[in-house]
SEZAGU-649977 format. One record per residue (C-alpha): residue number from 1; z, y negated, x; residue in one letter. Coordinates in Angstrom, 3 decimals, padded with zeros to 6 digits. Each point is the difference from the previous one (the first is absolute). Layout:
N
MIMI   pos          Z          Y          X   code
MIMI   NUM          Z          Y          X      A
...
//
This chain:
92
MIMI   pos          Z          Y          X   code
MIMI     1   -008.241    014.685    005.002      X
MIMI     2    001.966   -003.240   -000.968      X
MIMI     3    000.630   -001.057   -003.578      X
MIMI     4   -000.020   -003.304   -001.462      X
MIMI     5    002.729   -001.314   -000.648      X
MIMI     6    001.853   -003.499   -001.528      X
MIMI     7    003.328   -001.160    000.703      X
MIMI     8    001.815   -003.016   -001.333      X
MIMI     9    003.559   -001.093    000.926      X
MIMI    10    002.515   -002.107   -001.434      X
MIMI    11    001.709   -001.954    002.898      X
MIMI    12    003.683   -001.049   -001.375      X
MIMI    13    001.579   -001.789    003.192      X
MIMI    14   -000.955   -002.605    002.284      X
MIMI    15   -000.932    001.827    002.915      X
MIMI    16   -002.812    000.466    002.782      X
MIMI    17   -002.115    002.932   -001.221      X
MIMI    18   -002.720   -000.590    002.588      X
MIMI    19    000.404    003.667    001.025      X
MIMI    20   -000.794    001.199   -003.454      X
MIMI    21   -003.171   -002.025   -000.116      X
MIMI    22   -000.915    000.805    003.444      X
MIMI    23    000.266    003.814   -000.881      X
MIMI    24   -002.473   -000.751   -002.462      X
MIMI    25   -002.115   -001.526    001.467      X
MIMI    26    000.213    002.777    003.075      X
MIMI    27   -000.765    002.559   -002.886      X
MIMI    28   -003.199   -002.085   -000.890      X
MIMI    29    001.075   -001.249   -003.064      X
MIMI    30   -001.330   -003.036   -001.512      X
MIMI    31    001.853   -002.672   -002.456      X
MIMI    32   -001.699   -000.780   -002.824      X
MIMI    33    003.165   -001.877   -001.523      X
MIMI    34    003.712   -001.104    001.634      X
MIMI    35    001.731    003.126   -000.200      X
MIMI    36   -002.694    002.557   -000.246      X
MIMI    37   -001.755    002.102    002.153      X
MIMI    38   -002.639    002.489   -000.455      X
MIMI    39   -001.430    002.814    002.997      X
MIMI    40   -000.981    003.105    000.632      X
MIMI    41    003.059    002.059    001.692      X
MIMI    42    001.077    003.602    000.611      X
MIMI    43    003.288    001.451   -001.558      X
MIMI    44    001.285   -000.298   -002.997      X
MIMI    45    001.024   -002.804   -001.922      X
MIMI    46    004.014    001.129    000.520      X
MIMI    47   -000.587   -000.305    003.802      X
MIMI    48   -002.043   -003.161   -000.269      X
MIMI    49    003.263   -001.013   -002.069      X
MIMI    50    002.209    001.166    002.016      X
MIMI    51   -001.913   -001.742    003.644      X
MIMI    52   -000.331   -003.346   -001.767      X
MIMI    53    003.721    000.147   -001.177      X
MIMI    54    000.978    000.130    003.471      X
MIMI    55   -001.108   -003.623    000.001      X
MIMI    56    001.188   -001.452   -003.252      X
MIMI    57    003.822   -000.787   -001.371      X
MIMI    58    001.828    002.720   -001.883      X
MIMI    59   -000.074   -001.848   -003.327      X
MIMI    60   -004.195   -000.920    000.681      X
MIMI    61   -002.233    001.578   -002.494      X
MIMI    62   -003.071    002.360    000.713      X
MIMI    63   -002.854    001.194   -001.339      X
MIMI    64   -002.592    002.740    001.446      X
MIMI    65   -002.654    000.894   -002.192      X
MIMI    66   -002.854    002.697    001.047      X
MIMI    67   -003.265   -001.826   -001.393      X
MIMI    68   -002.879    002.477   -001.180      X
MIMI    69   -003.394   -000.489    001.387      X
MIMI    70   -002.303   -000.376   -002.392      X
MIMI    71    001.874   -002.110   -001.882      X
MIMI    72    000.268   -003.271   -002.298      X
MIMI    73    001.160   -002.599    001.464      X
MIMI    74   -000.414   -004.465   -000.841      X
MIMI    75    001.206   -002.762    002.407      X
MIMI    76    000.256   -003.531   -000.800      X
MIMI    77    000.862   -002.959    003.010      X
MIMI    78    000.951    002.716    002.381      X
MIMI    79   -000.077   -001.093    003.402      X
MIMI    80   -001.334    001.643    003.441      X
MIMI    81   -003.847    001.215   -001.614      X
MIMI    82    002.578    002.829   -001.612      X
MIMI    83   -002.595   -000.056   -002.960      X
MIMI    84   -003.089    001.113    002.772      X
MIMI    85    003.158    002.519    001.379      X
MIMI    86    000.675    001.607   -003.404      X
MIMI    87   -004.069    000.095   -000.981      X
MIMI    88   -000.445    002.080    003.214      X
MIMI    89    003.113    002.171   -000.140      X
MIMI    90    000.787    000.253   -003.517      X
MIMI    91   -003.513   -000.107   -001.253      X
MIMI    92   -000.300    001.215   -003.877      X
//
């Protein structure tokens, strides 16, 4: 089964990462803010690292973090119904 996970990046150069965000969105992710991404994937979060780095500068930065379902979670003026997404997939 696929765990839940969130990933934020850091972009550092001026560059065209539409292969990063089309990854994403491939994987199913959703955006609930610029620069972070939340889905359910398989793997670990070192090989969801390490496919997403493939995409990103040497110097980027990256963050995978496995979220726990049930969990706590708040949003405030997140975009793309990512409040409805988290109620649904992250339900407390």
């Amino acid at each position: 089964m696929a765990a839940l996970y969130l990933i934020s990046y850091d972009l550092r150069k001026v560059r065209n990462y539409n292969q990063l965000l089309n990854t994403l969105r491939d994987w199913g992710c959703i955006s609930p803010l610029e620069s972070v991404w939340v889905g359910h994937m398989n793997g670990a979060a070192t090989t969801i690292r390490d496919l997403l780095a493939q995409h990103m500068d040497a110097d980027d930065g990256l963050l995978v973090v496995q979220i726990q379902s049930p969990g706590q979670w708040a949003t405030m003026q997140v975009k793309n119904n990512a409040a409805d997404w988290f109620r649904k997939h992250v339900a407390a």
